[in-house]
N, C-alpha and C positions, 0 to 999 in steps of 0.2 A: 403265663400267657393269658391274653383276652378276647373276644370276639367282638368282634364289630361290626356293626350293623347301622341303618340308616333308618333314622327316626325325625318327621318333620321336618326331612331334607337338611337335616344335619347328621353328624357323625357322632355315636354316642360308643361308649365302651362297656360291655356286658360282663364281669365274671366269670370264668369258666365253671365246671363242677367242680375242678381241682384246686380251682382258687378261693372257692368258696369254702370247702372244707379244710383249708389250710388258714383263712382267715375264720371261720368259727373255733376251730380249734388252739387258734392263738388269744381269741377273747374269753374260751374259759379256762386256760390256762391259766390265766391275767387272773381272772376273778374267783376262781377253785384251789388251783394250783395242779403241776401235771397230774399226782397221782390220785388226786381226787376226782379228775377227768375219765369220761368214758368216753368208746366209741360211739355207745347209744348217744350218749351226751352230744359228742358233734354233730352226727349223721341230723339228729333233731333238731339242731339250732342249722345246720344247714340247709335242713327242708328234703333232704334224701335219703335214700334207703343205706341201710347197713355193705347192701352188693356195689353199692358205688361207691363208698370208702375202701373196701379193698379190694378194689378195680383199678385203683392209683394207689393205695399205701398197703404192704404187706403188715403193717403194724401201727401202733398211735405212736411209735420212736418214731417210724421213717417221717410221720408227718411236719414232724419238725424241721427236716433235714429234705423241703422235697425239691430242690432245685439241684443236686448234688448230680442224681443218674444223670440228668442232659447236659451236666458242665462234663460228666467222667466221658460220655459219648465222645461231644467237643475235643476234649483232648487229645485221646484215644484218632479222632480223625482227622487232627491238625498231626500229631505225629506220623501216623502214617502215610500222611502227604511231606513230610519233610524233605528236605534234599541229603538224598546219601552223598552229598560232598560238604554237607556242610558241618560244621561245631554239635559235635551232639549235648555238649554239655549247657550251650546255649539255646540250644532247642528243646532240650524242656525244660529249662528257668523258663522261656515263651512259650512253655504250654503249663507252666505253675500260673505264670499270670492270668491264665482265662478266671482261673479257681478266684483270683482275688479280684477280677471285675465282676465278676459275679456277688462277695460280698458289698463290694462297693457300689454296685449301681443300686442299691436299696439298704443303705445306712442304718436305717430306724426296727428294720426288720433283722440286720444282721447285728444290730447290738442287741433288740429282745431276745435273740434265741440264745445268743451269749453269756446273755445272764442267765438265762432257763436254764440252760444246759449244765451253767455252773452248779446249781442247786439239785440236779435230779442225775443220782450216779448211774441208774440204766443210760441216760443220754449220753451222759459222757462216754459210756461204754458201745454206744452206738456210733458214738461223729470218731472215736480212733479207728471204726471200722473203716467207717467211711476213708478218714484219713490213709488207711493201709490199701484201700482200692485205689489211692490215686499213688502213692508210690510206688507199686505194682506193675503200675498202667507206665509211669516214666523209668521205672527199674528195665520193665521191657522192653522198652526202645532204645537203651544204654546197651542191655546185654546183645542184642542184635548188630548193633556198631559195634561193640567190642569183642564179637566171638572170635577172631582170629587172634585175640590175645589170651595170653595162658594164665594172666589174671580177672581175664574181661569178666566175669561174673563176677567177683569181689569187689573188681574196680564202677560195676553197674550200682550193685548193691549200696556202699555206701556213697555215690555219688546224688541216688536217686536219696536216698535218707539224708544225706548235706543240703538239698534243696525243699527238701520238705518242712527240716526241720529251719531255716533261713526263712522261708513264706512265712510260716506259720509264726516265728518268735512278731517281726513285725507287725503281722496279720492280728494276735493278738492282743499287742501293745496300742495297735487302734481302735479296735473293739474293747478294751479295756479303759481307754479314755473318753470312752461314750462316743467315738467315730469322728473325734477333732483331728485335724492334721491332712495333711498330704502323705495318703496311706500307698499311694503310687512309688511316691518317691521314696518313700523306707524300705517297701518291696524290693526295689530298686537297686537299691543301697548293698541287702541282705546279700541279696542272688549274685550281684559282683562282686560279691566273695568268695563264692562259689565257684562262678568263672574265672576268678584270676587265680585259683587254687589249683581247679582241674581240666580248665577249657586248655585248646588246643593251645592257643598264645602262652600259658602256662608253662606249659610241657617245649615250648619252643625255650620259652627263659631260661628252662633250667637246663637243656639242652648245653647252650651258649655259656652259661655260667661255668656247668661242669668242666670246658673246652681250656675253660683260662686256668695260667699256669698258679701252683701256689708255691710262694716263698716262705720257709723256715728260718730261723737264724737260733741259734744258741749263744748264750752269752752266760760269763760265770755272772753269779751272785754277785753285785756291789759294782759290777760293769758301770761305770756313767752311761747318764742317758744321751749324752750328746753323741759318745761313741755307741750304741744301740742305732741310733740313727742314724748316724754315719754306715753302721755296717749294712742297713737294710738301702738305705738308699745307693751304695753298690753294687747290692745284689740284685735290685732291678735294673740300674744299667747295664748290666751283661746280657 
């Protein structure tokens, strides 16, 4: 976020103190590397004290990853406003997607930290944190719709891991081709796997399918296949 204020009767845009320390810390990153980075190091090139870096980040990981807590809120409060009559399964594949406009409304910043991350194993070990806060967060609103079934926990559990791991293989496959592509529509693609796996119309098809009758036939060995056909197509006319 930024502030805005009126300079010379125009509209100019300020930095906050969190953006400022999110952006020093990603230019010595660039130019040190993470672990050669301090917090002294940012607080300094940002011009601020040590107590207002961790006023915003409990750590120099979270700085990495600092737009994550206000997508998890987001979520978090897009599900709890959802309709108890609607598709739960498609209600949070549409609460994965905030997770991926958020990498996508800032391309350049969400491929740098994708590389960073790739090269420094605490980060990695931070952003699955991350990632198991937002599974959680859709696990829970799966187990709440499902608790009158006697699988609904298990059925929450891997439903919410199907759409994380669908976000993410796409999610990846964009950030890994340097942010080329329509990352919308691979998202897209993923998650309706999902819901045609487990969403309510799922569960209706298979319903339906169970319903219709099946025919068996037995035929010896060496039967012609004219008569195989013959006999099966019999057996449906009845």
């Amino acid at each position: 976020m930024s502030e805005v204020h009126e300079q010379g009767g125009t509209t100019a845009t300020r930095p906050t103190m969190r953006d400022a320390l999110v952006e020093a810390a990603f230019e010595l990153f660039s130019e040190r590397g993470f672990e050669q980075t301090t917090v002294d190091d940012i607080v300094s090139l940002a011009g601020v004290g040590r107590r207002s870096f961790f006023r915003y980040f409990p750590s120099k990981e979270a700085v990495v990853f600092p737009d994550h807590d206000g997508c998890l809120a987001d979520m978090t409060a897009m599900l709890e406003q959802a309709d108890p009559a609607g598709d739960p399964v498609e209600q949070v594949c549409d609460a994965a997607r905030l997770v991926l406009r958020m990498y996508a409304g800032n391309p350049a910043f969400s491929v740098g930290r994708y590389q960073l991350t790739k090269q420094v194993p605490n980060l990695r070990t931070h952003e699955l944190s991350v990632v198991w806060r937002y599974e959680r967060t859709l696990a829970g609103h799966l187990r709440t719709r499902y608790a009158a079934r006697a699988d609904g926990a298990l059925r929450a559990d891997v439903i919410a891991a199907a759409v994380v791991a669908a976000h993410n293989f796409a999610l990846r496959s964009w950030l890994r081709s340097g942010g080329e592509g329509d990352v919308g529509a691979a998202v897209d693609e993923a998650l309706q796997l999902v819901i045609d796996t487990w969403g309510d119309g799922a569960a209706e098809g298979r319903s339906e399918s169970q319903d219709e009758e099946v025919v068996v036939m037995v035929a010896r060995r060496g039967t012609p296949m004219w008569r195989v056909v013959q006999g099966v197509e019999a057996a449906l006319e009845q």
